[in-house]
N, C-alpha and C positions, 0 to 999 in steps of 0.2 A: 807642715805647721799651718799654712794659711787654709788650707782645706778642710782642717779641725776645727781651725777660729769659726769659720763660714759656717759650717755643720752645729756648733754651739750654737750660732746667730738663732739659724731658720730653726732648730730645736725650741726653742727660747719663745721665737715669736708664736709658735705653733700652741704653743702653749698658754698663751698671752690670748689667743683667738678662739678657742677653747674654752678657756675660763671665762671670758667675757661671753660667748655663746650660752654656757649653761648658767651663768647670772642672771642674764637675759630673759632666758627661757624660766626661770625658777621665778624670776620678777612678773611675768606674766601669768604662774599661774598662782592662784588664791588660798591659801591654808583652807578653806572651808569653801565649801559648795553648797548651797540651797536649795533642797526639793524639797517640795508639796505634794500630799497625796492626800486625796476627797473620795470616799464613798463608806457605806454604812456602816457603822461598826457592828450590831447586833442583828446582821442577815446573814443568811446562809453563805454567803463569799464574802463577808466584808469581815468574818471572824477569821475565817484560814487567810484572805487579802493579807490581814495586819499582819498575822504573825510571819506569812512566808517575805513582806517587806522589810520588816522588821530585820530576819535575820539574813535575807538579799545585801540589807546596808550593813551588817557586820561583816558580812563575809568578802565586801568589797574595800571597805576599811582596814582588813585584814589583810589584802592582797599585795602584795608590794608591784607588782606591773602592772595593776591598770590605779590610774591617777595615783602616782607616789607624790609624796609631799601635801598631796591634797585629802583633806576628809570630806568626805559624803554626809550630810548633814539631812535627815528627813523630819520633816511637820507633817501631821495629820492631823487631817481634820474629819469630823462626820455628815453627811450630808441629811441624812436621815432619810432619804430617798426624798429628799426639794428640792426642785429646781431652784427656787428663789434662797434656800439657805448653801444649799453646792457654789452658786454663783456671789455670794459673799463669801464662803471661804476661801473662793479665786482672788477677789478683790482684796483681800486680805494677806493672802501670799504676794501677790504684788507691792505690799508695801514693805515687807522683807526682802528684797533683791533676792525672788524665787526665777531660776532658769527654765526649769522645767515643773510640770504638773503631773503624778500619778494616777489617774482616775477618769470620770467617775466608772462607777460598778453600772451606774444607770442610763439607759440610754436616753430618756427624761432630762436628765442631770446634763447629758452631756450635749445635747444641742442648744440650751442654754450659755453653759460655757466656752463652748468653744467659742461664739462670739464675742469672748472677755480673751480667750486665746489670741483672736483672730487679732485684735485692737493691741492688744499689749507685745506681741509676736513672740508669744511663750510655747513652746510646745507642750500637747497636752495627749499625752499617754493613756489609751483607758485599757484595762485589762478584761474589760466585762461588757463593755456597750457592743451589745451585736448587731445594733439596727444597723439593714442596709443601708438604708437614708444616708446616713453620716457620712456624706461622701468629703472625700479630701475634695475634690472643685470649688464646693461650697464650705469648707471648713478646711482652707490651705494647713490650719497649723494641728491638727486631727490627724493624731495616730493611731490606728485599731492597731494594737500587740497581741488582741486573740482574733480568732476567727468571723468570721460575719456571717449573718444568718443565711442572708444566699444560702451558700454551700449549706448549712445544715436542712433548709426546705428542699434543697437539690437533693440530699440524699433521702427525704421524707416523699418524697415524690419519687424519685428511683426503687424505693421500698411499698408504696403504691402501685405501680407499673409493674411489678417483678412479678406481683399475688394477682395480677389480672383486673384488678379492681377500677374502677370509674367515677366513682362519686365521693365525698370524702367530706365530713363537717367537721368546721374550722369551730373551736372554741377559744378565744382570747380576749387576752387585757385591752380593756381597748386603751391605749398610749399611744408612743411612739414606737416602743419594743412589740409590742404583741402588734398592732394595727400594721405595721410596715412590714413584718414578719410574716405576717398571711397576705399582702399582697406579692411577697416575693414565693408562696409557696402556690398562688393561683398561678402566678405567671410559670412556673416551672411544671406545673400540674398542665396547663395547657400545652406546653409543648410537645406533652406526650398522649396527650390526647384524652387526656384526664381533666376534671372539673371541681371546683367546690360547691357542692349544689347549696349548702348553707353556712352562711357567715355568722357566729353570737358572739359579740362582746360584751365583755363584764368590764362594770365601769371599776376604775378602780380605785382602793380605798377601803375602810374594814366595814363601812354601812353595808356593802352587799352581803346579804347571809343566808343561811339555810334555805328559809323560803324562799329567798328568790332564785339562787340554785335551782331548786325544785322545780320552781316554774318552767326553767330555762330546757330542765332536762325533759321534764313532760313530754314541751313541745319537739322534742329532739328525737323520743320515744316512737313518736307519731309518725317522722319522715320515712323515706325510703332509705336511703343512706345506715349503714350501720359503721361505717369505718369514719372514728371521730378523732381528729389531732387537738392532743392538749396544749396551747402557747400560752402559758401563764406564769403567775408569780408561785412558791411552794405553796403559801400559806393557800390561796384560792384555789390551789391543784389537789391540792389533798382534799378540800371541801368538795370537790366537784365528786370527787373519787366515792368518798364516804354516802355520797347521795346517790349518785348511781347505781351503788351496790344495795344501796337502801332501796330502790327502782328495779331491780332486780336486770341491769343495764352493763352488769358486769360479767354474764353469764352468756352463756352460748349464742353463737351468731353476732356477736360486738367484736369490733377492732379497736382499739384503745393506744396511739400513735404518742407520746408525751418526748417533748422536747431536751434540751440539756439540762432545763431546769431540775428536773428528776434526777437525774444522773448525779448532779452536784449536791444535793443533798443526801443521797443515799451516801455517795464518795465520804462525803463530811462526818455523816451520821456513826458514831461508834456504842452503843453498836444501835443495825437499825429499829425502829420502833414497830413491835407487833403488832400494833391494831391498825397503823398506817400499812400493812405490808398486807394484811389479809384483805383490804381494801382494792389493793392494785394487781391481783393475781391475773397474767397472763399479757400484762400492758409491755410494750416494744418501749424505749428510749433508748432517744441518741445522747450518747454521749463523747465528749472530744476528744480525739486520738493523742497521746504523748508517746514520744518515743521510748521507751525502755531504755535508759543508759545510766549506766555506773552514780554518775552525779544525783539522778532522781533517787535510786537507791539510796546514794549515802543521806540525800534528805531528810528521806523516808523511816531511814533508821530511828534520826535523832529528833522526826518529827513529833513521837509521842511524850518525851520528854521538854519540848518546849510549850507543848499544849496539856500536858498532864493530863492527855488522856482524853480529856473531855470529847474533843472533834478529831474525824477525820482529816486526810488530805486531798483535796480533789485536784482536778484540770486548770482551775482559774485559780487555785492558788498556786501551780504552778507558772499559770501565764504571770499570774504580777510579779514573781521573782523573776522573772527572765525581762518585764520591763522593766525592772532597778537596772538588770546589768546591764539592757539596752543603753541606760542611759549614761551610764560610767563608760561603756566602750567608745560613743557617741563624744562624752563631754573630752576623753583622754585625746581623740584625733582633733578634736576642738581647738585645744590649747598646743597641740603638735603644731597645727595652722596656724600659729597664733595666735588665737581666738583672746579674746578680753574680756571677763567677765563685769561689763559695764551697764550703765541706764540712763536713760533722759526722759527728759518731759513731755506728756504727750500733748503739744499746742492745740487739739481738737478738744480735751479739757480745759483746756484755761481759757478758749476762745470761745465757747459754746453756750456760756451761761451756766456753766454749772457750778459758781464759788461756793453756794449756799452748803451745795454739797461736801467740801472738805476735798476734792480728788484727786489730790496735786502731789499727793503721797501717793498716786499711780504712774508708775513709769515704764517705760518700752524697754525690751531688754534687747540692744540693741544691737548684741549677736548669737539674736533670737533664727534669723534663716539661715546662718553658718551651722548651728547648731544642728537646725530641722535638713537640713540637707545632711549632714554625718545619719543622723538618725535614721533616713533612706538607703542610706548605704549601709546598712549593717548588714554583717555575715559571721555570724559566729554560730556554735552549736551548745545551745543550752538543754535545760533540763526537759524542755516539750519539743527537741528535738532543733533544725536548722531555721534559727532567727535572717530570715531575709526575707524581703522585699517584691513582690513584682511588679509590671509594668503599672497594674490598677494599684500598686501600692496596698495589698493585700499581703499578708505571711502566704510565703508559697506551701506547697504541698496540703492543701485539707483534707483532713482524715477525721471518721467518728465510727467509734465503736458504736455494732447496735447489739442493745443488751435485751434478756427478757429476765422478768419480773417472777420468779418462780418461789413459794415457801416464804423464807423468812432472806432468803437472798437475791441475787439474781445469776444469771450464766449468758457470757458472750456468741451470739448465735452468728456474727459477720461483723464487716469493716466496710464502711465506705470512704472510698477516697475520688478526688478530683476527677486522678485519670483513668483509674480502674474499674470505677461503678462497685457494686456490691460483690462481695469476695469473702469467702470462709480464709484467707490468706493474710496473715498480717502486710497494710501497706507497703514499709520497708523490704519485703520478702518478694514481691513483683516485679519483675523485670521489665516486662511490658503491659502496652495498655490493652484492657481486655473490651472483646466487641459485647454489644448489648445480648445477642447467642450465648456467653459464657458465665451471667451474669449468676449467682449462686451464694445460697444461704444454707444454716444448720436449720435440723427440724423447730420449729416453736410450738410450746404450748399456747394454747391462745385460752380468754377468759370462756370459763365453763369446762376449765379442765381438759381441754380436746386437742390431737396434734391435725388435726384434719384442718385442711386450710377456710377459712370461714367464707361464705360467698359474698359478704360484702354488702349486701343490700336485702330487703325482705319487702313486701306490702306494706302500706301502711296501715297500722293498726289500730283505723278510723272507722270500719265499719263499713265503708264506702267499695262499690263494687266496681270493677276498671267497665268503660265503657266502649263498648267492641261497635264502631260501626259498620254495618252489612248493609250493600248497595242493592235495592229494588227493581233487579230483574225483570223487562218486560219479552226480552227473549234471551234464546237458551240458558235456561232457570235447570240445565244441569247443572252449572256450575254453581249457581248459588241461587236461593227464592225463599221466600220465607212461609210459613204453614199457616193458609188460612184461617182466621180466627185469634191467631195469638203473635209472642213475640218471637218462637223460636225460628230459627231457619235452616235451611240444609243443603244438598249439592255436595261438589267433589270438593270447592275449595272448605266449605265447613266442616267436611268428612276430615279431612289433611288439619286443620287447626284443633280439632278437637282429641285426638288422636297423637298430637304434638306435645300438648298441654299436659297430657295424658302421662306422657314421658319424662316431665320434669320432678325432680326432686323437691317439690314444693304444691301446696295448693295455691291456685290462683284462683280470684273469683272476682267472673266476670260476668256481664250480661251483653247481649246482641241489642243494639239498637237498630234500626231501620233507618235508612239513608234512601230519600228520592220519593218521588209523588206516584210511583205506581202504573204511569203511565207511559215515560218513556225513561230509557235508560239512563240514569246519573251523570252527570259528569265527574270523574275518578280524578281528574285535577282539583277540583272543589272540594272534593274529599279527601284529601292531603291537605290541601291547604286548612281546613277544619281542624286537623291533627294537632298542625302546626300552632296553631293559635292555642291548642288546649281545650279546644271543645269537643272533642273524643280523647280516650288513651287509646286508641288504637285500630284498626279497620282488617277487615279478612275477608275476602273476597278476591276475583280476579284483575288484581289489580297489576298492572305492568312497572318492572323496574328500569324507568326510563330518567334522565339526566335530570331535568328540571325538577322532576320530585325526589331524587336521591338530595339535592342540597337543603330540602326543607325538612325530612323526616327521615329517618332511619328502616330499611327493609332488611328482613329473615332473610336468610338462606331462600333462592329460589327453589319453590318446589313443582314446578310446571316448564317447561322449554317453552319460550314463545318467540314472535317475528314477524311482521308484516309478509304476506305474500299477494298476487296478484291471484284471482278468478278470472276464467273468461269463456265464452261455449268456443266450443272443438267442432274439428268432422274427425271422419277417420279416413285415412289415405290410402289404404291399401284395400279397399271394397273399387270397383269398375271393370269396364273387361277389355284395359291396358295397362293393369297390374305389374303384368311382368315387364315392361321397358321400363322400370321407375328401377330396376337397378342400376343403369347408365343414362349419364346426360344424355340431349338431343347432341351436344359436341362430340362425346365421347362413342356414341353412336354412330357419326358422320366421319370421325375419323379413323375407327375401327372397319367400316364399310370401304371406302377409301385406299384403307393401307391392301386387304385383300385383294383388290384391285390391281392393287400397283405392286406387290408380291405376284401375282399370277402373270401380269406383264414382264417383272424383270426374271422371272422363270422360264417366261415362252422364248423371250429372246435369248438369252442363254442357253437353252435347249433344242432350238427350231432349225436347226442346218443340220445337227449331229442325232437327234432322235427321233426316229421316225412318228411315235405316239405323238408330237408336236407337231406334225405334219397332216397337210391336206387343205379343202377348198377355203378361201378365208373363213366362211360362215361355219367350218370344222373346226378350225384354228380359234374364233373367234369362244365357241363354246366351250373348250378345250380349258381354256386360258379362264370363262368362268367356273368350270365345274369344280378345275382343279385348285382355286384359289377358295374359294368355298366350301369345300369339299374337308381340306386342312382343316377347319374348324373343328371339324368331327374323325380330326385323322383319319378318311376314309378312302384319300384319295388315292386312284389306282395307276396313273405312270410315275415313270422312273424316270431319275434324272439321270445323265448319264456323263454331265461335264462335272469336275467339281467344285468350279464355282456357285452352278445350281444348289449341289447338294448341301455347302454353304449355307446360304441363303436360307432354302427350306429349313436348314436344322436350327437356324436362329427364328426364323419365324415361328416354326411348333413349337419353339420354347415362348413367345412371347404369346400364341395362343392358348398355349398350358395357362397362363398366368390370367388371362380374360377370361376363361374357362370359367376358371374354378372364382375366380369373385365374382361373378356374376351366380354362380350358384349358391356361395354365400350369402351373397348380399338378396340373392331372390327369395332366402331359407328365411333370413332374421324378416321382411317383409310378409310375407305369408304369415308367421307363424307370432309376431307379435303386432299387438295392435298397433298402429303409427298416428297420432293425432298430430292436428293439424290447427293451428288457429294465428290469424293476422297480428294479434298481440305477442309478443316476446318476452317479455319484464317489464320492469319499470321505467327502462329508458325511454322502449317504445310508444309506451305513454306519455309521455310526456313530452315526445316530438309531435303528437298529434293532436286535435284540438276536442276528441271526443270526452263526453261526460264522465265520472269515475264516482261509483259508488262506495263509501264507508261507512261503519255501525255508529248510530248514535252515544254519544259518551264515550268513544272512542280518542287514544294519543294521535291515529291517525291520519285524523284532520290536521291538527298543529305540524307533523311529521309531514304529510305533504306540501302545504304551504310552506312551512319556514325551510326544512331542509331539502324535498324535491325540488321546490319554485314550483308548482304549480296551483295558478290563478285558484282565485275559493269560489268564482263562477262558477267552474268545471265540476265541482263535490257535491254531489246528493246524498243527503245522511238518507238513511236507509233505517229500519228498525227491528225486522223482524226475518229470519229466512226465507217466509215466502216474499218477505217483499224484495229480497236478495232473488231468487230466482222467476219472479215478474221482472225486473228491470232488466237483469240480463238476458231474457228470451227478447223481450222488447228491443232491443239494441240503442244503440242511440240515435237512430235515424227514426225512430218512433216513439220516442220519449223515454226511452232507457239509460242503459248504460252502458258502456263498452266493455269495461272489466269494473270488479270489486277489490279493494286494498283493504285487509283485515287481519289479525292475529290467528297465528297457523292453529289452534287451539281451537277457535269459531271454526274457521272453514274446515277443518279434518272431521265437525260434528256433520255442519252443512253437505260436504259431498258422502256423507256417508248411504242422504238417501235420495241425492242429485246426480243423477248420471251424467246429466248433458256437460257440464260443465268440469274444468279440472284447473291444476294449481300451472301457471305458465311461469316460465322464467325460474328465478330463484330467489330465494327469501334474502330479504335484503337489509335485513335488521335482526340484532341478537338480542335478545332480551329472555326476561321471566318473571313469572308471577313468584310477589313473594308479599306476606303479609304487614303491611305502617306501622309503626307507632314515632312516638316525639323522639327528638337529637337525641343520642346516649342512654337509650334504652336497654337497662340491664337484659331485660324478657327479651330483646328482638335476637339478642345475643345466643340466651336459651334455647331459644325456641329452633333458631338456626343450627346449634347441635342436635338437636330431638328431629328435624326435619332431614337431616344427614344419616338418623340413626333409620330412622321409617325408610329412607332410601336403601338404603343396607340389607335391612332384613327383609325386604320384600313388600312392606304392607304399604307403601306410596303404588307402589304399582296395581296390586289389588283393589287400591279405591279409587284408582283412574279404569281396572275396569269394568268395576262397579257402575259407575254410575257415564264414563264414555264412550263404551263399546257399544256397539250398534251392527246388527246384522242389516244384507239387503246390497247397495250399492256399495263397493267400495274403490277404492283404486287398483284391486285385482284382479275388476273385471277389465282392465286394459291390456288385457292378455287373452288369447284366444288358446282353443285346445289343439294344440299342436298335432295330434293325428289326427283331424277335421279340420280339411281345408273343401270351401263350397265351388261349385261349377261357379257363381258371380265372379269368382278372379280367376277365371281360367275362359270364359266364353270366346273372347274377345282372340285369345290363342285357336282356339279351334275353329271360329269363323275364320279366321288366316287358312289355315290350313284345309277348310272345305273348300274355302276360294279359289285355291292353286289346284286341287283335286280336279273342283269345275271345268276347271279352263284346262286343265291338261286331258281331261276325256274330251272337250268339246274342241282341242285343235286335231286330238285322235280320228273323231268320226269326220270333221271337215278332212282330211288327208284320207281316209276311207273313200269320202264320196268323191273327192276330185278323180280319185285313181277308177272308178267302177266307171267315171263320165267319160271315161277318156282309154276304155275297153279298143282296143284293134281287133279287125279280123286274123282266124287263125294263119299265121304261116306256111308256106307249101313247106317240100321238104327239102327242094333246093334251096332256096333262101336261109333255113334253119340253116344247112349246112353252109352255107357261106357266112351265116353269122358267126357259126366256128368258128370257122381257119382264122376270121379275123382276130376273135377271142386270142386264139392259139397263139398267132402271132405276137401281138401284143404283148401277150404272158412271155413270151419267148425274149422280146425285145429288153420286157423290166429283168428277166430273168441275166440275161446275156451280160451288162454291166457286174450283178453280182457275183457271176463264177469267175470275169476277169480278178474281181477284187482279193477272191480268196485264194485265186493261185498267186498272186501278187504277193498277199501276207506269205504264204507259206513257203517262195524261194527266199522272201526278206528273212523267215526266219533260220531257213536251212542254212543260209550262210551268213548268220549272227554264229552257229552252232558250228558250223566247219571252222 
């Protein structure tokens, strides 16, 4: 029983605490809620805006779980695109206890107000403003609910970059939407390496009309640029349209880029309007990605019967319904917090001076950043897909259809999204993020009816002929020189440019100017920097592509290999007549002599108790021990060893004299039979340890190249100007007023030694470069020119006009070979004077041992004497004899009784 009472108790109170919770809560929140919404009523979004707000608030009035007990209450008002009338209708809402603000559609509109946001701490919802500008930093209580231009210039420029294209005119309103619109589409265009070469804004307003269109487009006609982005309002987009097609600027070779604004009026448009449509054939618009879900459908359905027909439904009137329900999902967690729909007075009015004003009917809605913080936090999934937030407080995921402009319709050709870049793939269907390699569209017709991708740029249609400047040659004017009398010129590098030119899908028309006084050679840095400034379009001639002038102008494809290398005079080393010792050191010579030596020593002693051929008077022994050590050389030697440690020995030494042999025959082979030059210089190093003079070509990088990057002093450098005076300085040397060696482009010098013997290339090239032809930064033509100079290489005809006009009979560097089955007595004399030498001297110790023995004749012998000279002979013999018959009966009982 007591257990029951208790259990009633706590039943009872639980219920008590409860009901008092949700009295509570039901007290806190307000029968009616107040929103505002400001933007145009009679514009192409402010007609679909109304209605899809409109039934946004019914359909959330309808809802029973988000804000039950509470109605959603919406005012509108129209702005008319004013900033000054948007910002009285703010001011206006404000004296209704408004929470929140819908709008504006303008982004005019909306930097205005937000500073009545900012003051009052209303949040202010725009479904339309896409100026990047609007930053939430500077506009804390700014909420974009559709996309920001950024991302839509990122995908206009990702769609530039795709087609190859480089230049691109910006056409727009000048405001705060078009003006901050093209700087966010320059900045994005730069990072790919793309540029807006011209900027036109139209002021805005309906005073700009026809003519001046006209005007605009004229001058537009005229650029180089044909790929032009439209950033405007409809009404001036369509005008700009109708003129250029009037300009015949709609037609083949134009790219015609038009932003969402397009898109949303086509969306709206039911159906679209034919003579706007034949206007625009072939033009791209972006337009913004909505997800495909159930909900959009059911919109979709019962959209024509709340509009009867009249309009479409686009993107941005999906975004302002999905900002209604932003703000009921927002206001529901609001009042869950306990949020108060309360206000005060803002003391910076009352204190300011401003009574005259009336303003005191303005007040701060004073859980205005409770509010603005739920609003950050939202995650729900509406009809344009998943409403949240990221870090920059941007809707995550941005996605835009890119459409093209085809007939009386249009047809989806790709998707761009954030992470994907451009993609035949609906965003949602992506799994991962695709690299810039994968990046991919459907075919487009482009304007003039053509699926061929348009090149994007063309000459200007001025009349004006590009001007080519050609450098004034005062030597070797093969490469380039101009025809006396007039202004043409010619050479290898004019051969190679015009022949380039030749190859393009286009006429270009150009003239050669003359660059330099005639006298002596140009400076080719000056003439880059000329480029740079705009006082030539462009230069061809042999000009090098070196560092400092790649950052100021733009070079072709090289069509020449170039490089500094070193000149210097030679000898040749293998002419005198000791030729042949120049295959071994004086070392290797001394210890090859040496080691024979001392092989025939430790053979004699090894040998000289047990072999008798190693025996006898020292002066026997002494020969012995040279014949036989020497002898080896030539395998010819005739005793035998007979211990075997000798044979040892000998059989490692014939193997290491196999091995001297034959390199030395070698090495004698490649000396004889190929020239061997000789000269004190090495490269460039060795230059530059020493303090002698060094000549380079006037107008030459050379100079700069030796000073700044070798370090060597500008004392030392004699500009030089012409071949011969290339090969005066160098005969001169520098101990005579010359020069040691030449530093010049392998290109010069391969013409120079063609009919310079003395001299040759030392060391090795120490620089890689090439000639390739200027023109200014983002030069469509250097681009061209550089495939067509790729294609001459291919087929052959780059080498034909190198050698046309380089090849040169007479000296070359293959006279640095001799004819291998003619070899002269000059490198052999010096051998056979050896060899007469040793001849001499061995007939003239011959007859000196002739005449000693004749001086030194005896009387004849009697015959006893003879005979006693016998017996002693006999004797003797007897004596050597007597030891060896002991020894062999010796052997042969040792062996008869091994054998018993």
């Amino acid at each position: 029983m007591n257990v029951l009472v208790w259990s009633l108790v706590l039943l009872n109170l639980g219920v008590f605490l409860v009901d008092g919770l949700s009295t509570h809560n039901a007290s806190t929140r307000p029968s009616i809620v107040n929103v505002g919404a400001i933007f145009t009523f009679d514009s192409t979004i402010g007609r679909v805006a109304k209605v899809a707000i409109q039934q946004a608030v019914k359909d959330i009035n309808e809802n029973s779980t988000v804000l039950p007990r509470t109605t959603l209450r919406m005012e509108t008002r129209s702005s008319n695109c004013s900033g000054f009338l948007g910002m009285v209708g703010a001011l206006q809402f404000m004296e209704s206890d408004t929470v929140a603000i819908v709008g504006p559609q303008s982004s005019v509109v909306a930097h205005i107000i937000s500073h009545v946001a900012n003051e009052l701490q209303v949040p202010l919802l725009s479904f339309a403003a896409t100026d990047p500008t609007l930053s939430n930093l500077q506009f804390p209580y700014f909420v974009r609910t559709t996309q920001s231009d950024l991302h839509q210039m990122t995908g206009v420029a990702d769609i530039v970059d795709f087609y190859g294209w480089r230049e691109v005119i910006a056409i727009f309103i000048d405001d705060d939407y078009g003006r901050n619109g093209v700087l966010a589409l320059d900045d994005t265009l730069a990072a790919r390496r793309c540029r807006i070469s011209s900027k036109v804004g139209i002021p805005p307003g309906s005073e700009y009309g026809r003519s001046e269109v006209m005007d605009i487009l004229v001058k537009i006609a005229l650029m180089e640029a044909r790929v032009i982005v439209l950033h405007v309002y409809p009404d001036m987009g369509f005008l700009v349209f109708s003129v250029a097609r009037y300009l015949g600027m709609m037609g083949d070779g134009y790219v015609w880029i038009a932003t969402d604004w397009l898109s949303s009026f086509l969306d709206s448009s039911s159906p679209n309007p034919s003579d706007k449509m034949e206007n625009m054939q072939g033009v791209l618009a972006l337009r913004q990605h909505t997800h495909d879900s159930l909900k959009k459908r059911e919109l979709a359905s019962k959209w024509r019967k709340l509009t009867g027909g009249s309009f479409g439904l686009n993107s941005y009137a999906l975004y302002a319904y999905d900002t209604v329900w932003t703000i009921a999902h927002a206001l529901e967690a609001f009042f869950n917090q306990g949020g108060v729909v309360s206000f005060s007075n803002d003391s910076k009015l009352s204190a300011g001076g401003f009574e005259d004003l009336h303003l005191n009917a303005l007040n701060i809605f004073d859980g205005g950043k409770l509010l603005l913080d739920n609003i950050w936090r939202s995650d729900f999934v509406g009809l344009t897909g998943r409403i949240k937030f990221d870090s920059d407080r941007n809707l995550v995921n941005p996605a835009y259809d890119i459409i093209n402009i085809i007939g009386t319709g249009f047809r989806t050709v790709g998707y761009w999204s954030n992470g994907s870049g451009l993609s035949t793939l609906i965003p949602e269907d992506l799994q991962v993020n695709r690299s810039k390699g994968n990046q991919e569209l459907h075919s487009v017709i482009w304007p003039g009816e053509i699926v061929t991708k348009p090149r994007g740029w063309v000459f200007p249609n001025n009349g004006k002929l590009l001007k080519i400047a050609v450098p004034l040659r005062v030597s070797y004017k093969e490469f380039v020189s101009q025809l006396p009398g007039s202004n043409m010129s010619k050479g290898f590098c004019i051969d190679v440019f015009v022949a380039a030119v030749n190859l393009l899908p286009y006429a270009v028309p150009y003239q050669f100017v003359p660059f330099g006084n005639g006298k002596v050679n140009p400076s080719y840095t000056d003439l880059v920097k000329l480029i740079a400034a705009g006082v030539y379009d462009g230069a061809v001639g042999d000009i090098a592509i070196v560092t400092n002038r790649t950052r100021i102008v733009d070079f072709t494809q090289p069509y020449a290999a170039s490089g500094l290398v070193v000149v210097a005079p030679f000898k040749k080393m293998n002419t005198g007549a000791w030729a042949f010792l120049r295959p071994f050191s004086p070392t290797l010579w001394a210890v090859t002599a040496a080691f024979f030596l001392v092989v025939g020593t430790v053979v004699w002693i090894l040998e000289h108790r047990i072999n008798d051929e190693f025996r006898g008077t020292p002066k026997r022994q002494l020969i012995t021990i040279l014949w036989f050590s020497f002898s080896t050389l030539f395998f010819a030697h005739r005793e035998n060893t007979a211990s075997t440690l000798g044979r040892i020995v000998l059989l490692m030494w014939l193997f290491v004299v196999l091995i001297i042999n034959s390199s030395y025959t070698a090495s004698l082979t490649s000396i004889l039979t190929v020239q061997q030059l000789s000269s004190p210089i090495k490269g460039i190093d060795s230059l530059r340890k020493t303090n002698d003079r060094i000549g380079y070509q006037v107008g030459s990088f050379a100079e700069r190249y030796l000073v700044e990057e070798v370090g060597i002093p500008e004392s030392r450098l004699v500009a030089l100007g012409t071949p011969d005076a290339y090969a005066d300085a160098l005969l001169k040397g520098p101990k005579n007023g010359g020069v040691a060696a030449i530093v010049d482009e392998r290109p010069y010098i391969e013409l120079f030694l063609s009919n310079q013997c003395k001299f040759r290339v030392v060391g090795r090239e120490f620089t890689k470069s090439g000639w390739g032809f200027a023109f200014p930064r983002d030069s469509s033509l250097a681009v061209d020119l550089s495939t067509a100079i790729l294609s001459l290489s291919e087929n052959g005809d780059l080498q034909r006009i190198h050698d046309k006009w380089l090849t040169r009979s007479g000296c070359s560097s293959d006279n640095s070979e001799l004819d291998s089955d003619r070899l002269h007595l000059k490198s052999f004399w010096g051998l056979f004077l050896i060899c007469g030498i040793v001849c001499f001297i061995a007939i003239f110790i011959y007859f000196c041992q002739v005449f000693r023995r004749f001086r030194n004749v005896t009387p004849p012998e009697s015959d006893r004497s003879r005979s006693r000279r016998l017996q002693t002979l006999i004797s003797l013999i007897d004596e050597k004899k007597e030891p060896r018959d002991r020894d062999k009966k010796r052997q042969k009982v040792e062996s008869d009784s091994e054998q018993g």
